[in-house]
N, C-alpha and C positions, 0 to 999 in steps of 0.2 A: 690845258692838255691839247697836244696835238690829236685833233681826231680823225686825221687818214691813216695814223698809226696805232698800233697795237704792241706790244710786249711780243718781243720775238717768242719767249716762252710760253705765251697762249699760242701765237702762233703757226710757229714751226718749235715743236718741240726737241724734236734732231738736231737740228742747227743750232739749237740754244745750249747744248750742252760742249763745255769746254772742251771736253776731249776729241769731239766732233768738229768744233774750229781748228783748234789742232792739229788734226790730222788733214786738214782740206788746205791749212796754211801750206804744211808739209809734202801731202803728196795731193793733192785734191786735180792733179790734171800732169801731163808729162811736164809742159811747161813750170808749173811748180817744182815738180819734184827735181825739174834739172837747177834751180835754181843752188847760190852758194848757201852751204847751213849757216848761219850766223856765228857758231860759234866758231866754223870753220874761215869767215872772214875775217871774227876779232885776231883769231892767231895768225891769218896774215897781216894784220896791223898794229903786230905785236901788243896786240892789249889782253892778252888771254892769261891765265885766267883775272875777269874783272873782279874789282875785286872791293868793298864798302872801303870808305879812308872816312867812318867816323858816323855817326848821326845829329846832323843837326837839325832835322824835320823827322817829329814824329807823326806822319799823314793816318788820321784816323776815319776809314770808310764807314760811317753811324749806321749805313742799311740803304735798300734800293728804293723805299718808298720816295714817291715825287709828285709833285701836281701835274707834272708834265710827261709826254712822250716823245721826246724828239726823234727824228728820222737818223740820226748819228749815233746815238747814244752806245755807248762800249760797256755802261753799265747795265744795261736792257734795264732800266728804270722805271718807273709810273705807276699810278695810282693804286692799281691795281696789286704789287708786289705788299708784301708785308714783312720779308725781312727789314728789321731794325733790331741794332745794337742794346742789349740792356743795361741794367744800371749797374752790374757787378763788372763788365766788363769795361767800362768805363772806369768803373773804382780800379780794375787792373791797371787802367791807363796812367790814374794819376801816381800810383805807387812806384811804375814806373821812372815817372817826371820826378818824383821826392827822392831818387836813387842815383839819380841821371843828373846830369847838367845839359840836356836837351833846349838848345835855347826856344824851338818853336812847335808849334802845333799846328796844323794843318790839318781844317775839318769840312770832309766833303762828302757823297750820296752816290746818287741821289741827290732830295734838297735835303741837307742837314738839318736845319730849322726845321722839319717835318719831327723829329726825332723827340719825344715825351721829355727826356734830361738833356736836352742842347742847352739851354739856357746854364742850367746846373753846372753841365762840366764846363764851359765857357767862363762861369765865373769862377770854378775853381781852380780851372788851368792859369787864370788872371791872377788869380791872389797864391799862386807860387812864381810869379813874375814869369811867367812866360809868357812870348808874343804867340796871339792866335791868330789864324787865316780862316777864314768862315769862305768857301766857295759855292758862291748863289747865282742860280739860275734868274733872278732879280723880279722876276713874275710872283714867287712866292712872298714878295714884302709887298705885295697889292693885291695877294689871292681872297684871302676873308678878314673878318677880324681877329681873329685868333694870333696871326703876325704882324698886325699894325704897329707896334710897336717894334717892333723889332727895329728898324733903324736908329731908335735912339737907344734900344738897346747895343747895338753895336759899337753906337760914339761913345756910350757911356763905358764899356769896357777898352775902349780901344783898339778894338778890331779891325784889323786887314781886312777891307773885302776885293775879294776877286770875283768877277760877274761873266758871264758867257753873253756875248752877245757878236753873234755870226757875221754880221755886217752893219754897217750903218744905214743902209737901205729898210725898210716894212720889208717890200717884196722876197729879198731873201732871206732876211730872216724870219717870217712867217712861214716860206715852204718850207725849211729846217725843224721850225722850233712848233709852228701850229700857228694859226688864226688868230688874232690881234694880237698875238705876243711882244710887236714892236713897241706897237703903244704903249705898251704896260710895261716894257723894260725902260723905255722914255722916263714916265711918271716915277717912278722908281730911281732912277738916278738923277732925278731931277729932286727930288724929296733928299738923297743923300747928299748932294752937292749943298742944297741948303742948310743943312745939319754940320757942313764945316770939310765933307768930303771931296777927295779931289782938287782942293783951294793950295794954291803952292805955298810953301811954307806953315803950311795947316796942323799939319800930323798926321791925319788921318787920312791912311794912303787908299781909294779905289782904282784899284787895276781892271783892265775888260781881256778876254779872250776872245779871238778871233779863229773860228775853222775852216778851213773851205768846204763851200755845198756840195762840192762835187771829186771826182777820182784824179783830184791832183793836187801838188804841194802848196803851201802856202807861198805868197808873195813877198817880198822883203819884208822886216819885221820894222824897221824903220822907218821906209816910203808908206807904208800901211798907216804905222800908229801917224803921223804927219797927215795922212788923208781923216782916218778917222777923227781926229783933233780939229779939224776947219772943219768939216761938214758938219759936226756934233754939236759944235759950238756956236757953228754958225743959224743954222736950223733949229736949235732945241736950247741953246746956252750950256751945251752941258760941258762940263773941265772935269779932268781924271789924270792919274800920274802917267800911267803905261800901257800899252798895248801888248800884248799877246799873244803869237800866232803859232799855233800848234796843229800837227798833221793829224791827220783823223787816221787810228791807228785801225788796221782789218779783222775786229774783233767786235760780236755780237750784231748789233743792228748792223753797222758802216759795213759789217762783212759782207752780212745777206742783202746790202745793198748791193754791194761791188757784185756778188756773185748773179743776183740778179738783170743789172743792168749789161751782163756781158764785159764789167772792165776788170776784173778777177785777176788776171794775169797779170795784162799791161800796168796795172799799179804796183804789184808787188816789184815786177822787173824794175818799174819805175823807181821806188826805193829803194832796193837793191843796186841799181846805176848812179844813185846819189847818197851812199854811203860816204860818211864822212868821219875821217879816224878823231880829228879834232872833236867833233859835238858827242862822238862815241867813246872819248875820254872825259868825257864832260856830264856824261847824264845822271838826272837825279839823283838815282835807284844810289850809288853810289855816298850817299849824303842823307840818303831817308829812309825809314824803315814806313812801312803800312800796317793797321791793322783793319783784318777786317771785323765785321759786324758780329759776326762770331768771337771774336779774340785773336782766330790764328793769323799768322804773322807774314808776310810777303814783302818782296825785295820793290816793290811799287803797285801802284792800283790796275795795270794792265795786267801782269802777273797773276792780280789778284783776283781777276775776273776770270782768268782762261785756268783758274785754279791751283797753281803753279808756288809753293808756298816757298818758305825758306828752306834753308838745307834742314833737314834734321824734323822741320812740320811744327815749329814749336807753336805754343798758343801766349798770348802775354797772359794769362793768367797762370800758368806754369814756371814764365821765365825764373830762373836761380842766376844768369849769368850773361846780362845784357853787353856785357864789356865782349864778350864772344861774336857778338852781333855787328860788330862795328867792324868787324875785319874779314866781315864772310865774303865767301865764293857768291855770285849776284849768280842766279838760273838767266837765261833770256833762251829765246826760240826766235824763230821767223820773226814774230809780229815788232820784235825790237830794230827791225832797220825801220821801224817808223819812226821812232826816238831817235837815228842817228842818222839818217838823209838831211842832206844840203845842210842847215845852219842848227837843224837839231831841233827836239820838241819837249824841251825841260824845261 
């Protein structure tokens, strides 16, 4: 756990709530408020209305509990939260999958592994042949014993993992993530890499994601993962497929950072200047449906946190007519020129 952070929701309870982001994305200063609406930018980039062309990721948010409190976190996550997914909604999920030709699953928090039936639905998402993504903050497969096992449970199912890990340096990625979190995401992919991960022509794919620590865009995603790859390898021996670099979207913690540290404006301006129509035809939401820990249903996991559901509110345990889902109208606000500045964050 990061311990100079706290749960935005203990700590500023106003802030914490969606509607509250929302409204400060929107009018939270002149400057804001003169900014383009987004949806008024997709229709000058003739992409309006966006619009789904299909589902091939179902991304299932398990709940916000986590070992950790990161200084970024959009999910305001940690220890201390107790939302998590139960096991009926889960069974929604799979009923889903058995209805659907959804080829993949995408399971994320929070740490999902934290989740009582992670292991459950993971194997049962497995044995209907679909590919799963387990998204790990990598600390939690060296937090106690309870998850020791877990990386062979991942080879043994054949699981995607994607891991967060903010830099290759300690230094920044302990101010991010918390106090020895380097180390311990080290040992961790060092443990997976020996288990067959990351080995080219292996199968088993581990990906890292890369954020910046601070109120500006990621750096090329190529020059990055090429940096990460020699210094990771060189230093630690560690080998991985891909690199990952995604904008830290203005929603929860990274808000009340931005708002705090006085960069509030100048990043949004800043996305909003690097709106790009290509990455904005291109974004996930558009390919993947969300649920959340509840069941109810959103056009992505940003969405899902500033409360913003699909048209109509459905929950998957309601759905009668997923085929409807595939061709919806996508909601977005503000916080989506983070998804579609410079090269995109999908």
């Amino acid at each position: 756990m990061n311990s100079a952070a706290v749960t935005l929701r203990r700590r500023d309870p106003a802030l914490a709530s969606p509607q509250r982001q929302l409204e400060l994305l929107r009018r939270g200063s002149e400057r804001l408020a003169a900014l383009e609406p987004f949806a008024a930018r997709l229709e000058r980039a003739g992409l309006a209305p966006l619009r789904a062309q299909g589902i091939e990721v179902l991304q299932v948010n398990v709940g916000k509990v986590c070992n950790q409190t990161c200084k970024h976190c959009h999910v305001d996550a940690g220890p201390e939260r107790t939302e998590a997914m139960p096991r009926e909604v889960f069974q929604a999920c799979l009923r889903l999958l058995e209805r659907t030709a959804i080829p993949t699953v995408d399971l994320t928090g929070g740490a999902p592994e934290m989740n009582p039936h992670f292991r459950w639905f993971v194997e049962r998402a497995r044995a209907l042949g679909r590919a799963v993504i387990v998204r790990s903050n990598l600390t939690i497969l060296s937090a106690n014993a309870r998850f020791a096992e877990l990386p062979e449970f991942f080879r043994d199912q054949g699981v995607r993992v994607i891991c967060s890990l903010p830099y290759y340096e300690a230094g920044f990625t302990d101010r991010q993530r918390g106090q020895g979190v380097f180390a311990k995401s080290v040992a961790a992919l060092q443990r997976l890499n020996a288990l067959g991960y990351g080995q080219a022509g292996g199968g088993l794919e581990l990906d890292l994601v890369y954020n910046p620590a601070g109120a500006f865009l990621p750096a090329d995603q190529a020059a990055l993962e090429a940096d990460y790859k020699r210094v990771l390898a060189a230093r630690h021996g560690i080998v991985f497929n891909r690199l990952y670099t995604l904008a830290n979207l203005p929603i929860a913690r990274f808000l009340d950072y931005l708002q705090a540290s006085g960069n509030l404006e100048d990043y949004l301006e800043k996305l909003v200047c690097a709106f790009n129509p290509a990455a904005a035809g291109a974004v996930m939401c558009r390919t993947l449906l969300s649920v959340g820990w509840d069941g109810r249903l959103y056009d992505c996991d940003f969405n899902q946190m500033l409360e913003l559901p699909v048209e109509g509110g459905a929950r998957i345990q309601d759905l009668d007519d997923p085929a409807a889902l595939a061709t919806r109208a996508i909601r977005g606000d503000q916080h989506c020129y983070g998804c579609t500045a410079g090269a995109g964050s999908s």
